[in-house]
PyMOL Python script that loads the backbone (N, CA, C, O; Angstrom):
from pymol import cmd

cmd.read_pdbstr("""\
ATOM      1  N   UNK A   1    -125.898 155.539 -34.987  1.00  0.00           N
ATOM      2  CA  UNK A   1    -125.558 154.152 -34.769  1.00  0.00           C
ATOM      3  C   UNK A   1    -125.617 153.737 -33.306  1.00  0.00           C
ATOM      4  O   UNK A   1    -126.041 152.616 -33.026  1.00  0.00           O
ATOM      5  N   UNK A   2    -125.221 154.568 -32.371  1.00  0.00           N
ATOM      6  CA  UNK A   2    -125.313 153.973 -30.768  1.00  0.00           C
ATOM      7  C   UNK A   2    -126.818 153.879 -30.364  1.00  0.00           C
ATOM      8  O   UNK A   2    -127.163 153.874 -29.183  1.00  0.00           O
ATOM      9  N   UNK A   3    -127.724 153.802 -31.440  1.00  0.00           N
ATOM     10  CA  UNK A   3    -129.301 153.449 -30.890  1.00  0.00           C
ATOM     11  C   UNK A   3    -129.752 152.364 -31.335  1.00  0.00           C
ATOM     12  O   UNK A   3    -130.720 151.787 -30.840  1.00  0.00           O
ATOM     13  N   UNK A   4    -128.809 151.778 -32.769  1.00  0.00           N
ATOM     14  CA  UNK A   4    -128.938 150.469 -32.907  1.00  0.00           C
ATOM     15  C   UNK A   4    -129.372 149.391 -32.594  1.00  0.00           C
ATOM     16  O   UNK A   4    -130.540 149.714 -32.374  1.00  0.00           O
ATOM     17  N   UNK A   5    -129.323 148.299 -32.396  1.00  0.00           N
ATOM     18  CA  UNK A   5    -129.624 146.744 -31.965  1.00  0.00           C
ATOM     19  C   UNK A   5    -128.543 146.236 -32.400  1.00  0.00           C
ATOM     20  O   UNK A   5    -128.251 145.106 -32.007  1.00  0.00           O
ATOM     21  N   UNK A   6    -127.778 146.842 -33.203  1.00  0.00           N
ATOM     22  CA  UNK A   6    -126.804 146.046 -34.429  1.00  0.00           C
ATOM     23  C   UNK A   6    -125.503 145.435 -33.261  1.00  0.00           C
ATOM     24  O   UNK A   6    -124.696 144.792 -33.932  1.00  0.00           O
ATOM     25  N   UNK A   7    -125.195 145.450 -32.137  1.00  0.00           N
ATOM     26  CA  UNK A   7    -123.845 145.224 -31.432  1.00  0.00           C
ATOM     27  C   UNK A   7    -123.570 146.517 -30.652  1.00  0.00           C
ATOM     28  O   UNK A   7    -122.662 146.444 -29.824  1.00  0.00           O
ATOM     29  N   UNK A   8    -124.177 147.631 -30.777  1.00  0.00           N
ATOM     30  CA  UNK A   8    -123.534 149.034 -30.195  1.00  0.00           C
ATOM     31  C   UNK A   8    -123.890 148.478 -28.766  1.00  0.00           C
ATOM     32  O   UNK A   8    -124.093 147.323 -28.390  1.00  0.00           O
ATOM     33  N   UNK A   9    -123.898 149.604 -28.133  1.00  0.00           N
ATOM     34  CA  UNK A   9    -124.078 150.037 -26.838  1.00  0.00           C
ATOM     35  C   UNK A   9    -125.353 149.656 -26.302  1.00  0.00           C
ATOM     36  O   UNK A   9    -125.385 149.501 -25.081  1.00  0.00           O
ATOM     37  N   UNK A  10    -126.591 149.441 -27.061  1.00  0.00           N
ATOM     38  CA  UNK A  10    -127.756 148.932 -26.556  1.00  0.00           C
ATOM     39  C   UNK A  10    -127.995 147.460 -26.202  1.00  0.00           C
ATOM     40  O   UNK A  10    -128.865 146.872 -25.560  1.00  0.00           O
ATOM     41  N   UNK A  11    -126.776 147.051 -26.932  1.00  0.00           N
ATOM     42  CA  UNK A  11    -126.725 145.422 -27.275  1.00  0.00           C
ATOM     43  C   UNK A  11    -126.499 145.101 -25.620  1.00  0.00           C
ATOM     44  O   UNK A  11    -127.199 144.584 -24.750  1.00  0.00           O
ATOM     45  N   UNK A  12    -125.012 145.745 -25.668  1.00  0.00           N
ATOM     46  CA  UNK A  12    -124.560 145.970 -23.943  1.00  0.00           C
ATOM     47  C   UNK A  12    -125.553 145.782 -22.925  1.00  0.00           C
ATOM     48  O   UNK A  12    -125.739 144.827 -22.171  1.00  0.00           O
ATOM     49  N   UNK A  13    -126.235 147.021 -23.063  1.00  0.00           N
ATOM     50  CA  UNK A  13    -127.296 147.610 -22.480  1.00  0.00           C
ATOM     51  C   UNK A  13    -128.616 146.223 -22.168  1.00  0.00           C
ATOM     52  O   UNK A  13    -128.855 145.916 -21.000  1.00  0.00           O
ATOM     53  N   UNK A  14    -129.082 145.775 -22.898  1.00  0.00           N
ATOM     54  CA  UNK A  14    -129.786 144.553 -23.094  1.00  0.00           C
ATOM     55  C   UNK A  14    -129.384 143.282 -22.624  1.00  0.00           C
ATOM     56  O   UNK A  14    -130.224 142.476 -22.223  1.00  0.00           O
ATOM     57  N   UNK A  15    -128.054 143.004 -22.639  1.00  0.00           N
ATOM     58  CA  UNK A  15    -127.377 141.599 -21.841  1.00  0.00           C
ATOM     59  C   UNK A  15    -127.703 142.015 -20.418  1.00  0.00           C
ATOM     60  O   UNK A  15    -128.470 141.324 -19.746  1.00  0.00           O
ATOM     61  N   UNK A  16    -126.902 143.609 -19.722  1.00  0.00           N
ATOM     62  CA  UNK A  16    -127.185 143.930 -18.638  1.00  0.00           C
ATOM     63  C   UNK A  16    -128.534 143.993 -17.747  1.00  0.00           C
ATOM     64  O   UNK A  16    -128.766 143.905 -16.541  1.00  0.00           O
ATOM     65  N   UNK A  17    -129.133 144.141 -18.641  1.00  0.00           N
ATOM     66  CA  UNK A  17    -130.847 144.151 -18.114  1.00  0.00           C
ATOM     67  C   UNK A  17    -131.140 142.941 -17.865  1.00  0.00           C
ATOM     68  O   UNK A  17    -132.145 142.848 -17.160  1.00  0.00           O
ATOM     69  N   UNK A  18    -130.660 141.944 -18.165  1.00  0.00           N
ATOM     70  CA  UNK A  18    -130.901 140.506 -18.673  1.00  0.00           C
ATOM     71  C   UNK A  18    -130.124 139.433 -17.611  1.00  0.00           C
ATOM     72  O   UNK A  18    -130.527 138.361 -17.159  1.00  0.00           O
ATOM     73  N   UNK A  19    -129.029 140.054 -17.426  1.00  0.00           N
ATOM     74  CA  UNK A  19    -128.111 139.535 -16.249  1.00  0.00           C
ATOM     75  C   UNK A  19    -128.402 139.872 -15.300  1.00  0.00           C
ATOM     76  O   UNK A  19    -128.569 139.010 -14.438  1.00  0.00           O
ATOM     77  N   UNK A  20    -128.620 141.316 -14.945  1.00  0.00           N
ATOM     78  CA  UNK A  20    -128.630 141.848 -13.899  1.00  0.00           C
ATOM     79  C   UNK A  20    -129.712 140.826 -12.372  1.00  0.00           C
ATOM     80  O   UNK A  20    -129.264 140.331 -11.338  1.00  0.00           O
ATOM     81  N   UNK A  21    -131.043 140.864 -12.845  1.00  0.00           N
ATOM     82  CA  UNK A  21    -132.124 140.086 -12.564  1.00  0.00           C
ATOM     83  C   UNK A  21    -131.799 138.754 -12.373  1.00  0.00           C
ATOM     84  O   UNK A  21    -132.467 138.201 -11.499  1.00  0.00           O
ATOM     85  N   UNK A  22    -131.026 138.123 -12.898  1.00  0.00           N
ATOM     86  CA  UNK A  22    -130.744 136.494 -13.360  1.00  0.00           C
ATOM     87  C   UNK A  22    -129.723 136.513 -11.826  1.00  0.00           C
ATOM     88  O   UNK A  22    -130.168 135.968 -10.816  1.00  0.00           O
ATOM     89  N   UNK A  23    -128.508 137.118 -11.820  1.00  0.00           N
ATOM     90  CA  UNK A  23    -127.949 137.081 -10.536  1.00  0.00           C
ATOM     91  C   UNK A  23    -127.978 137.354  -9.222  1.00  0.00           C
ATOM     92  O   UNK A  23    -127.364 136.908  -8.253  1.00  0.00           O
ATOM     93  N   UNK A  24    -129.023 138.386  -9.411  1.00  0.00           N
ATOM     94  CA  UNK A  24    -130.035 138.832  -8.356  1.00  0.00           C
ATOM     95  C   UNK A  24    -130.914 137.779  -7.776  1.00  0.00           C
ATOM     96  O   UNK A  24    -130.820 137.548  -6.570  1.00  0.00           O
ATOM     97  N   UNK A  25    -131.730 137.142  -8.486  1.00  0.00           N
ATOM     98  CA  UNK A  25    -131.699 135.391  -8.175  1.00  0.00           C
ATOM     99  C   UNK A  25    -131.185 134.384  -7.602  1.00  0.00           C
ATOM    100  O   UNK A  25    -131.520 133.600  -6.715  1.00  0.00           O
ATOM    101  N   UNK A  26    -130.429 134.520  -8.175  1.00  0.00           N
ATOM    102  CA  UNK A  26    -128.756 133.388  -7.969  1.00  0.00           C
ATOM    103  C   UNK A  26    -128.258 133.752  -6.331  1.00  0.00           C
ATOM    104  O   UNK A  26    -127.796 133.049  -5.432  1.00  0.00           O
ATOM    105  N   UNK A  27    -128.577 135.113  -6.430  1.00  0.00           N
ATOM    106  CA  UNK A  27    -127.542 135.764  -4.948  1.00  0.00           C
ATOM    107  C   UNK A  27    -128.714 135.410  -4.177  1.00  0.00           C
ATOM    108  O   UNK A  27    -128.181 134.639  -3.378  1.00  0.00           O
ATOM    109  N   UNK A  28    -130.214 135.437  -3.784  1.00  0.00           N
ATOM    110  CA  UNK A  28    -130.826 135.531  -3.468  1.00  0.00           C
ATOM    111  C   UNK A  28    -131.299 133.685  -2.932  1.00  0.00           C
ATOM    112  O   UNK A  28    -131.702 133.598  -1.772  1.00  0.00           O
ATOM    113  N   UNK A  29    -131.241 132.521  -3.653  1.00  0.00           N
ATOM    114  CA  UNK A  29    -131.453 131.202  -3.457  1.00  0.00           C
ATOM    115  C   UNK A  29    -129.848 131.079  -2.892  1.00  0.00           C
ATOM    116  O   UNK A  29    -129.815 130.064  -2.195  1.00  0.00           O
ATOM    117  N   UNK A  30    -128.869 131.549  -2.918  1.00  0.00           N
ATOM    118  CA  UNK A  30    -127.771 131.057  -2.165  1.00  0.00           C
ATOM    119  C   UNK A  30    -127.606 131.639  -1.077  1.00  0.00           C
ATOM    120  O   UNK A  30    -126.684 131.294  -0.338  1.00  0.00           O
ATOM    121  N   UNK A  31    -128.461 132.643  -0.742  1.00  0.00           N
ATOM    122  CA  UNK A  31    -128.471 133.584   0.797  1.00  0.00           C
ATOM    123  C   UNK A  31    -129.492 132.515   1.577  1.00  0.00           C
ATOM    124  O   UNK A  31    -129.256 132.135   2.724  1.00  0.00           O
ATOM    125  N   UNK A  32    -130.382 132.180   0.992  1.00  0.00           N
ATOM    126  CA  UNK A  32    -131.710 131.133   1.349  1.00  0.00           C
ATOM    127  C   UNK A  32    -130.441 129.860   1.852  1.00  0.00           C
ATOM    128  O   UNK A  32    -129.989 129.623   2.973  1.00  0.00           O
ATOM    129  N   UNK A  33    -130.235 129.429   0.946  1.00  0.00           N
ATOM    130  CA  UNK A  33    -129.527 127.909   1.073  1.00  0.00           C
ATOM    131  C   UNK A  33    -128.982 127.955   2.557  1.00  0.00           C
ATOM    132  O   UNK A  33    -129.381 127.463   3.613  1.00  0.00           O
ATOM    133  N   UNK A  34    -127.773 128.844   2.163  1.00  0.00           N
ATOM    134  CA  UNK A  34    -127.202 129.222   3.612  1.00  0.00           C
ATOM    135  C   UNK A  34    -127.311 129.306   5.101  1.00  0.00           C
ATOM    136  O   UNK A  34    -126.689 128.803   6.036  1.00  0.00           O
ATOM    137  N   UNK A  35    -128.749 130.465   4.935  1.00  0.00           N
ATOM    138  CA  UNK A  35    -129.514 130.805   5.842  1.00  0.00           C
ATOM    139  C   UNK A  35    -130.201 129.513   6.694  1.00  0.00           C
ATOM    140  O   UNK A  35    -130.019 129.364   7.902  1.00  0.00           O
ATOM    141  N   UNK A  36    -130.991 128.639   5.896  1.00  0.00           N
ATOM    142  CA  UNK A  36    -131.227 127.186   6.190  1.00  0.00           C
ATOM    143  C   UNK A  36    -130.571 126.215   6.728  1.00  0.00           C
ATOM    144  O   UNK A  36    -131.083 125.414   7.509  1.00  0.00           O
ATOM    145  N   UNK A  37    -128.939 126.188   6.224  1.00  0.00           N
ATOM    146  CA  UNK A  37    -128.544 125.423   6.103  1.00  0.00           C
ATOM    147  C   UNK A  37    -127.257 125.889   8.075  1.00  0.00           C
ATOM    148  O   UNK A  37    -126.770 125.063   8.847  1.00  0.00           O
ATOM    149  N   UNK A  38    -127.213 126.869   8.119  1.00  0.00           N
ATOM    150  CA  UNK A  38    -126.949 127.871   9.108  1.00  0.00           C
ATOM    151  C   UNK A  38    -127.712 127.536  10.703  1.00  0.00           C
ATOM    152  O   UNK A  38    -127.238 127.175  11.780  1.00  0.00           O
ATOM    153  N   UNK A  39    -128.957 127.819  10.293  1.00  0.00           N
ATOM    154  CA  UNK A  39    -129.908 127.914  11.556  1.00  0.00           C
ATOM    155  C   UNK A  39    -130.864 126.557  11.696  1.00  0.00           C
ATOM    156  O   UNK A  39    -131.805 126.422  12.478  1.00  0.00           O
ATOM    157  N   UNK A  40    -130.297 125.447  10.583  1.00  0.00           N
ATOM    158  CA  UNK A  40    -131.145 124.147  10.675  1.00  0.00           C
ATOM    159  C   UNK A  40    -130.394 123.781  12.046  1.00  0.00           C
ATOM    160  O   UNK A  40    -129.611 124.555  12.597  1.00  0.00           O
ATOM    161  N   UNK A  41    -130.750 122.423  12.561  1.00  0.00           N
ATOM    162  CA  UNK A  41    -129.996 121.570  13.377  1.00  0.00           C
ATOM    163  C   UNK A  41    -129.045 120.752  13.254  1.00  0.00           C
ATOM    164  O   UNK A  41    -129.439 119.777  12.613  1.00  0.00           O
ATOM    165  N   UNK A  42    -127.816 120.651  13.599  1.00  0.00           N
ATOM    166  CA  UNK A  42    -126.721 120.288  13.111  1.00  0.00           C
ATOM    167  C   UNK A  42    -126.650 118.576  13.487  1.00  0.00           C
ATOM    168  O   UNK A  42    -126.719 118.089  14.615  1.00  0.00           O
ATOM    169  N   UNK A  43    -126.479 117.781  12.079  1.00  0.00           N
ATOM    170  CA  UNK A  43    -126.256 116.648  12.038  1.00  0.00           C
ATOM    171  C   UNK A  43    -125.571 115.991  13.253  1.00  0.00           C
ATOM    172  O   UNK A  43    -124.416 116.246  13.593  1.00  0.00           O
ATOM    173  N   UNK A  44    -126.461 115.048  13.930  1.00  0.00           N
ATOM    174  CA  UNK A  44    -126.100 114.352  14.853  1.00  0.00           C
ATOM    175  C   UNK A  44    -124.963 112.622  14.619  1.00  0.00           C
ATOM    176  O   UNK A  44    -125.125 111.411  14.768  1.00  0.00           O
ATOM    177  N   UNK A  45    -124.018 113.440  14.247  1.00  0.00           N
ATOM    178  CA  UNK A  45    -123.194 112.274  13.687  1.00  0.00           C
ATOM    179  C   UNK A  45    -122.721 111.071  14.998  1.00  0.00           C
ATOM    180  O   UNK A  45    -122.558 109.856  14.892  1.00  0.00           O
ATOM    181  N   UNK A  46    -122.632 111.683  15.827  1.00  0.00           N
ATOM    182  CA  UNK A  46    -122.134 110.583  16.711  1.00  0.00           C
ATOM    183  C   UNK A  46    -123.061 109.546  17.097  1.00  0.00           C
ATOM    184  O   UNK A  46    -122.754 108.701  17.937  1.00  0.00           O
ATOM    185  N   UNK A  47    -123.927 109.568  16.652  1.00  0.00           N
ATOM    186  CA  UNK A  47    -125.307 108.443  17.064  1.00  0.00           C
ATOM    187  C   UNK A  47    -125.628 107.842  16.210  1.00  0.00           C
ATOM    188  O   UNK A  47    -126.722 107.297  16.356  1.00  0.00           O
ATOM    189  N   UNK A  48    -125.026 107.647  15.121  1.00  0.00           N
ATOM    190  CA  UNK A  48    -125.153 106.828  13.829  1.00  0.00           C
ATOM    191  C   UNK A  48    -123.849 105.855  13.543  1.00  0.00           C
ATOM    192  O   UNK A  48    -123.739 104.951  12.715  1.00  0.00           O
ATOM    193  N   UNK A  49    -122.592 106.509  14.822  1.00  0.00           N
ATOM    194  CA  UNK A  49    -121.229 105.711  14.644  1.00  0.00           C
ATOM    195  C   UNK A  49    -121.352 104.566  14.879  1.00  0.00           C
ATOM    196  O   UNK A  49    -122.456 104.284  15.345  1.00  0.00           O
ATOM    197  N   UNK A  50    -120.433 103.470  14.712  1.00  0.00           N
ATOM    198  CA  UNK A  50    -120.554 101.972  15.334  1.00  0.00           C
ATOM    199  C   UNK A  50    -119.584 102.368  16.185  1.00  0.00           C
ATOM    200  O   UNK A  50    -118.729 103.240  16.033  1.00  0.00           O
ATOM    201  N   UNK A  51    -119.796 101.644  17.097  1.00  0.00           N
ATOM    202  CA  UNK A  51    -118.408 101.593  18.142  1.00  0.00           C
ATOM    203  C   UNK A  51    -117.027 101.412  17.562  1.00  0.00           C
ATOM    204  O   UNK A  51    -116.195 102.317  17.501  1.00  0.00           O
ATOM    205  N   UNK A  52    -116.826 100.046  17.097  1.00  0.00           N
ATOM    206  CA  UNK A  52    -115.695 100.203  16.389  1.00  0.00           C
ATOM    207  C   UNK A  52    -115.203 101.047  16.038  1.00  0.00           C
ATOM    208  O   UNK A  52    -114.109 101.364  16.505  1.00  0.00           O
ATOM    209  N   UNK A  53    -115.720 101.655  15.211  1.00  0.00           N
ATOM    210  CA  UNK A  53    -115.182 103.130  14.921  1.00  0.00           C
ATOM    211  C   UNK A  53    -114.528 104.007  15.393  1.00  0.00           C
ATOM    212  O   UNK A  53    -113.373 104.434  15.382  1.00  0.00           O
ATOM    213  N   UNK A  54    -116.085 104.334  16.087  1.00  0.00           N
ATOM    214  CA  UNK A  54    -115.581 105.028  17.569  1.00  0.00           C
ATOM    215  C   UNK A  54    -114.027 104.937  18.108  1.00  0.00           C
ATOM    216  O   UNK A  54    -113.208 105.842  18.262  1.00  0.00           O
ATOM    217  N   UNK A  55    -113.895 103.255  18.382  1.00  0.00           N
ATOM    218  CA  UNK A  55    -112.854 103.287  19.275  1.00  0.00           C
ATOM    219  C   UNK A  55    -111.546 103.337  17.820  1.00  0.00           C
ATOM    220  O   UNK A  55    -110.413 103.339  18.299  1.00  0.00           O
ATOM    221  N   UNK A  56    -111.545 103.358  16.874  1.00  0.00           N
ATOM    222  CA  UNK A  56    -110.584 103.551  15.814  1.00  0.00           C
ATOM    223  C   UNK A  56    -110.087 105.035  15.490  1.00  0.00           C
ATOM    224  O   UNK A  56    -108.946 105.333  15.138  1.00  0.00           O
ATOM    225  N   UNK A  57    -110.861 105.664  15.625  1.00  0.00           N
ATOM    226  CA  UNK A  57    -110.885 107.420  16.318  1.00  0.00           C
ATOM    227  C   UNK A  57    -109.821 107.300  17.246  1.00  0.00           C
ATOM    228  O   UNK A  57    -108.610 107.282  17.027  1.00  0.00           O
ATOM    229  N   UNK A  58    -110.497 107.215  18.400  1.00  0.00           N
ATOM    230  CA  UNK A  58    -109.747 107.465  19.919  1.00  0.00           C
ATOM    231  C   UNK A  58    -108.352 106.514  19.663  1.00  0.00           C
ATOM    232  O   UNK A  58    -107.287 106.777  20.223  1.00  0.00           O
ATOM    233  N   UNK A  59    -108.453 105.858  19.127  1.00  0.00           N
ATOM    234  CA  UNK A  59    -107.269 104.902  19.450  1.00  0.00           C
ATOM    235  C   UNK A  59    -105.764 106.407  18.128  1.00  0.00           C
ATOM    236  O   UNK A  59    -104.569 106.652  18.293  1.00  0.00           O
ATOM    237  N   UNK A  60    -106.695 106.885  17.144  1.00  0.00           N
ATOM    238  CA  UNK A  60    -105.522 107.372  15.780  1.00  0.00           C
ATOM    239  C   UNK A  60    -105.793 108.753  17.080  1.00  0.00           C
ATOM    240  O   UNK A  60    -105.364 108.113  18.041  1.00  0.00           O
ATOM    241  N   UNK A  61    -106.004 109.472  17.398  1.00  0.00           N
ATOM    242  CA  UNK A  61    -105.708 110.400  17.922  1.00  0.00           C
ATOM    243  C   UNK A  61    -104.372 110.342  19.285  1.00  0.00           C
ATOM    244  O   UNK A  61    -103.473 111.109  19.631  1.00  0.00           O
ATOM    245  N   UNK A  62    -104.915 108.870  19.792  1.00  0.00           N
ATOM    246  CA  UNK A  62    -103.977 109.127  20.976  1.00  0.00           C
ATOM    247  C   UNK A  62    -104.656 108.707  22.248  1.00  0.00           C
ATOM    248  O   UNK A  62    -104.107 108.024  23.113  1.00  0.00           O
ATOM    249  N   UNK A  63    -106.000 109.202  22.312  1.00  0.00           N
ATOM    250  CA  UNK A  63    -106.852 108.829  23.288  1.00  0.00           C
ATOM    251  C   UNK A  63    -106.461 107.493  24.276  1.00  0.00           C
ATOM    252  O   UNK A  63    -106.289 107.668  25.483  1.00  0.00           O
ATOM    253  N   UNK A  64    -106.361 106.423  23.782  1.00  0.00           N
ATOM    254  CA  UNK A  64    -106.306 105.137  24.048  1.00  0.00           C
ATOM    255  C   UNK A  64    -104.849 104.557  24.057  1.00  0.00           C
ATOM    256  O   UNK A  64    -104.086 104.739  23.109  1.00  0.00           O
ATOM    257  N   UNK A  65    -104.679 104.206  24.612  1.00  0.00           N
ATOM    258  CA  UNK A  65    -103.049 103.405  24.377  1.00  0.00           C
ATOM    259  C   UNK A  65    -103.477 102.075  23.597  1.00  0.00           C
ATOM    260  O   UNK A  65    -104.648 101.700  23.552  1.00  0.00           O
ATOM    261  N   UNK A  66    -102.229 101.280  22.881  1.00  0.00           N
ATOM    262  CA  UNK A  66    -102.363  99.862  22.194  1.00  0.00           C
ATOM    263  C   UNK A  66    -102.556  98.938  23.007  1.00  0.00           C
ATOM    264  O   UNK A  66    -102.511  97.938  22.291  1.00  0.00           O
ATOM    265  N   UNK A  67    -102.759  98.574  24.138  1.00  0.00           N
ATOM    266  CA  UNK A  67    -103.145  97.391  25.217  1.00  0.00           C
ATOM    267  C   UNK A  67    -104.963  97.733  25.180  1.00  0.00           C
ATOM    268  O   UNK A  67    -105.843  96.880  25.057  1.00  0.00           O
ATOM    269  N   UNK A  68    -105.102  98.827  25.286  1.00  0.00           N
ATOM    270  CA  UNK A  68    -106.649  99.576  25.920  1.00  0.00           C
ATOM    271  C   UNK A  68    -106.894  98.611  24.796  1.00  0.00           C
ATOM    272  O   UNK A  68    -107.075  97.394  24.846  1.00  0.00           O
ATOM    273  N   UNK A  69    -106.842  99.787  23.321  1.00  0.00           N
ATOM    274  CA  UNK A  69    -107.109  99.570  22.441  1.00  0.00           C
ATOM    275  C   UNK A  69    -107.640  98.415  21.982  1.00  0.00           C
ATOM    276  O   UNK A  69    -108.795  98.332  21.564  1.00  0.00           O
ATOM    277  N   UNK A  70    -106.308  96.858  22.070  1.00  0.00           N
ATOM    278  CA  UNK A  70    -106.814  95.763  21.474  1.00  0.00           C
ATOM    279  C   UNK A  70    -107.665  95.278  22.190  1.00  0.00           C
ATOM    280  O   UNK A  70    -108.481  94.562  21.610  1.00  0.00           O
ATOM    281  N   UNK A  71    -107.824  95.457  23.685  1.00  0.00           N
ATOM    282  CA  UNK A  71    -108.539  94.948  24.758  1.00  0.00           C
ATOM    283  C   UNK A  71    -109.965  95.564  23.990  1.00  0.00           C
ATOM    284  O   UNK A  71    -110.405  94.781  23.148  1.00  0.00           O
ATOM    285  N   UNK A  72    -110.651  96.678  24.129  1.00  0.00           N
ATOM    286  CA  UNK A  72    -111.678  97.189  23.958  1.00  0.00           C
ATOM    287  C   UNK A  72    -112.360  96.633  22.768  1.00  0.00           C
ATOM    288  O   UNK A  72    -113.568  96.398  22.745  1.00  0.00           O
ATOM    289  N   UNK A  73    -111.480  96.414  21.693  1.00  0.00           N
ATOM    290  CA  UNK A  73    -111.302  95.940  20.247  1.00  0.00           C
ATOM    291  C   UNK A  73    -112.037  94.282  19.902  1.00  0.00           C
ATOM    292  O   UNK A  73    -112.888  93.818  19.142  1.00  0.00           O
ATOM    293  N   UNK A  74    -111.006  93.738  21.098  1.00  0.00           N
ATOM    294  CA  UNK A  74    -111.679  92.441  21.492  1.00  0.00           C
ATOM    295  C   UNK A  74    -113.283  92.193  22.043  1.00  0.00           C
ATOM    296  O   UNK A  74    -114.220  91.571  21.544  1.00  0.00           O
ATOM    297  N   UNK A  75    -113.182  92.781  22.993  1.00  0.00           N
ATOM    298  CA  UNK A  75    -114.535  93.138  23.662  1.00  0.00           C
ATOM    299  C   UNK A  75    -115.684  93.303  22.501  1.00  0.00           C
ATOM    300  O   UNK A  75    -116.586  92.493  22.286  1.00  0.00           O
ATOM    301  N   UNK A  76    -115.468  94.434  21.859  1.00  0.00           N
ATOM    302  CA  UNK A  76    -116.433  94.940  20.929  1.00  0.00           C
ATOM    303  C   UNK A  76    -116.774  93.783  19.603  1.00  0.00           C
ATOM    304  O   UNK A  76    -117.947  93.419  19.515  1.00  0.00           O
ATOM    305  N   UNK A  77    -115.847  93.264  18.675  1.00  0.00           N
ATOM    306  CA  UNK A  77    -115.670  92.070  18.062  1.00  0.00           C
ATOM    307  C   UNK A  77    -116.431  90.840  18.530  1.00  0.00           C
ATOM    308  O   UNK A  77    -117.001  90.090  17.738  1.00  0.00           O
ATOM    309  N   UNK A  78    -116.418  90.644  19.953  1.00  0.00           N
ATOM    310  CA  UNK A  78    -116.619  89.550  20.379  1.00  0.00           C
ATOM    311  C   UNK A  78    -118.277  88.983  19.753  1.00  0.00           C
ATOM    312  O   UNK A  78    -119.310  89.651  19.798  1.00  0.00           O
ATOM    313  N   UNK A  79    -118.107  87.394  19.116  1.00  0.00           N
ATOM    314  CA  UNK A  79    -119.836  87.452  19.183  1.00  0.00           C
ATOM    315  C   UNK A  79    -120.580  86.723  19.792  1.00  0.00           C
ATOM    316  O   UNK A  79    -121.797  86.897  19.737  1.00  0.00           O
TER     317      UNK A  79
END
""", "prot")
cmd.dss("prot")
cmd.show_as("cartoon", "prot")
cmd.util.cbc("prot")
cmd.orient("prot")
């Protein structure tokens, strides 16, 4: 019976052969992804900000005091 097809040990044996390859894959496009995604060039976010923003940042961190702030605020708003 353990030479079967019926569920024994070959059955086992057969998923494993079957998986094995399939994740070997899997491990292999997510080492890629990585690797790419690692040694690409890192998104230049600050050059896509609006000012406003910008100064809505600096102002929640601390950067700026509330006088700067509305002053700069104004400035920037202005049309």
């Amino acid at each position: 019976m353990p030479y079967t097809m019926d569920g024994g040990w070959m059955g086992w044996m057969m998923m494993v052969m079957f998986l094995v390859p399939l994740l070997a894959i899997a491990l292999i496009a997510v080492l890629f992804v990585w690797v790419v995604r690692a040694t690409g060039p890192a998104p230049d976010r600050g050059a896509s900000d609006a000012p406003l923003a910008i100064l809505q940042r600096r102002y929640a961190r601390g950067d700026v005091g509330a006088e700067e702030y509305e002053r700069m605020r104004a400035t920037l708003t202005r049309s």
